[in-house]
C-alpha positions as CSV (number, residue, x, y, z in Angstrom):
1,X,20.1,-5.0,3.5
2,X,17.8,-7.7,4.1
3,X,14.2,-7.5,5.4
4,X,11.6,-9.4,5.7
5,X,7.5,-9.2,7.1
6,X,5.2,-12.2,7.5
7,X,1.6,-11.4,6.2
8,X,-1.4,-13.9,7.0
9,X,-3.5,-15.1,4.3
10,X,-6.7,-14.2,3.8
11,X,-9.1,-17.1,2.3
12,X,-10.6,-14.2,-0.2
13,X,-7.3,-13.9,-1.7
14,X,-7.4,-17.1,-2.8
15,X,-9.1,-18.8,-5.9
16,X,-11.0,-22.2,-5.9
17,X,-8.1,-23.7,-6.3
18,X,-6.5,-22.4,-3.4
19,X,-3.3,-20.2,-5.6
20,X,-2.7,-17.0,-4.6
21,X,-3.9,-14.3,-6.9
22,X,-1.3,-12.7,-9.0
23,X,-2.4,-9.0,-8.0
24,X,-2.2,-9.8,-4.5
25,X,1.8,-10.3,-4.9
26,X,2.2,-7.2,-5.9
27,X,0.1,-5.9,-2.9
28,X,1.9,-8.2,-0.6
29,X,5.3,-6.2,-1.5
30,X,3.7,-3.1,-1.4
31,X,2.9,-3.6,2.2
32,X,6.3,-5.0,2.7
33,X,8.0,-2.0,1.5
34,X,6.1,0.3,3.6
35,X,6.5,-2.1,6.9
36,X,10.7,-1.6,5.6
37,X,10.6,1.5,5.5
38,X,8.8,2.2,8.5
39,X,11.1,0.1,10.6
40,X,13.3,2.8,9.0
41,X,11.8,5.5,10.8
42,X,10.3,7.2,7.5
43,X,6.5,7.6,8.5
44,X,5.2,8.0,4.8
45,X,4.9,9.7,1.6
46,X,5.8,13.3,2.8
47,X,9.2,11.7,4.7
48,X,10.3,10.3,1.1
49,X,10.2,13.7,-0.6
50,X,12.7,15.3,0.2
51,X,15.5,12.4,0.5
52,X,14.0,11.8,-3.1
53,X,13.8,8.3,-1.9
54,X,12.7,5.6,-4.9
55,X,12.6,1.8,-3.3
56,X,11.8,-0.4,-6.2
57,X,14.0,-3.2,-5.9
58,X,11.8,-6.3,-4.5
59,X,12.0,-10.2,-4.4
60,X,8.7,-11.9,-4.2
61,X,9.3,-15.2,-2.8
62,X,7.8,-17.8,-0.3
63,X,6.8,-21.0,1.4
64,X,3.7,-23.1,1.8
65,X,3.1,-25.2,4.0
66,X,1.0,-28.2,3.4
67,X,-2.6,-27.3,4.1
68,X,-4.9,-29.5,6.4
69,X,-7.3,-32.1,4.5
């Protein structure tokens, strides 16, 4: 199954340099995952009990577009 979610970036999550921190990745597929398995229909923590449900699998990838000058 594939699934993807399109999160904005915020200017705070940024460094002078304009990269990404590394934490926020991580954040980014946590908020994925949840956004997955809400269009899932499971509503949160209590729903993955008992299916004893463990997503852990995630591919962090993206695409930048040129910023303006």
């Amino acid at each position: 199954m594939t699934f993807s979610v399109r999160i904005a970036v915020r200017g705070y999550e940024l460094d002078t340099q304009g990269h990404l921190n590394n934490v926020v990745y991580h954040q980014y597929g946590d908020h994925a995952r949840w956004e997955c398995l809400r269009a899932a229909g499971v509503g949160g923590l209590m729903d993955l009990r008992p299916a004893a449900w463990s997503p852990t699998r995630g591919n962090i990838g993206g695409r930048s577009r040129e910023r303006p000058p």
